[in-house]
C-alpha angles and dihedrals in degrees: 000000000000113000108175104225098107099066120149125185095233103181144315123236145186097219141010103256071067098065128119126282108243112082098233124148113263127213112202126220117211134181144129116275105283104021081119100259090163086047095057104045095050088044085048095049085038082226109135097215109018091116120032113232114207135208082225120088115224096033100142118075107158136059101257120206111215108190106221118194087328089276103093141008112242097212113206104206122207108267118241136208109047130023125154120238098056091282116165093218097163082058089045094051098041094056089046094041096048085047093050100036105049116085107348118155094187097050101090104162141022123224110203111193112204121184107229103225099057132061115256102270123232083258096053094041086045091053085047094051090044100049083041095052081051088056090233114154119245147149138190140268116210110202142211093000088170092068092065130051128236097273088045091052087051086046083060085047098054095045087043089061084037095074097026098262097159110142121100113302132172134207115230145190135184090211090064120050097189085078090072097059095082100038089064084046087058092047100044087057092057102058 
């Protein structure tokens, strides 16, 4: 059973032939800059500052290995769409992305984060429909749901259904640590 309590940033890498040694599955975690990536991982690990999560959007640029219960590597991808400071971060994110998604034996599943309170964007719909196409599992993270009401959450729904987002998805909140519980059930099942 993986519990994720021992969890260990490992690296950080601009590429996969950078990854770490040891040959673990890796689970990848996708989302726009700003869907609260930082704030996920240290709400999944319930560790309060395993990632750091920044007031700057776009913070993330590398693809940073996190070591959970010595059974898989957690891999924190750049964000894309919006970053202060004139940064092409949907350049940034494709060139890491087609390096670390194409033939890689150890990713075995794909986390895409998507902010509840915004429609998916061409870039996330685009990621979804790439990872899809590879034939790679995944399944969708929806963030900060106490932030929207319950017409607001069917409005997602409806949009969700929309673009063909049909896969599993969850609904989390940072504010209530029970919604994690399924989402490391998900996980555990896929390594």
């Amino acid at each position: 059973m993986i519990n994720f309590t021992e969890v260990t940033f490992i690296k950080s890498a601009s590429k996969k032939s950078e990854a770490p040694g040891k040959n673990l599955p890796e689970v990848l975690l996708c989302g726009r800059s700003n869907v609260g990536k930082s704030s996920f991982i240290n709400a999944l690990c319930n560790k309060k500052k395993l990632a750091f999560t920044s007031s700057k959007p776009g913070h993330t640029r590398l693809l940073n290995y996190y070591e959970i219960d010595s059974r898989f590597y957690l891999v924190d991808a750049p964000g894309y769409g919006y970053a202060k400071g004139g940064i092409d971060l949907d350049k940034l994110f494709m060139q890491t992305m087609e390096d670390y998604l194409v033939d890689n034996p150890n990713l075995k599943l794909v986390v895409f984060l998507l902010d509840s309170r915004r429609e998916l964007s061409e870039d996330d719909v685009n990621l979804i429909n790439y990872v899809n196409e590879k034939g790679i599992p995944c399944f969708a993270v929806i963030t900060k749901v106490d932030k929207v009401n319950q017409s607001e959450k069917a409005k997602l729904e409806k949009h969700l259904k929309e673009v063909n987002l049909y896969f599993d998805k969850f609904y989390t909140s940072i504010l209530k640590p029970q919604t994690y519980g399924p989402v490391r059930g998900y996980i555990e099942s896929h390594i």
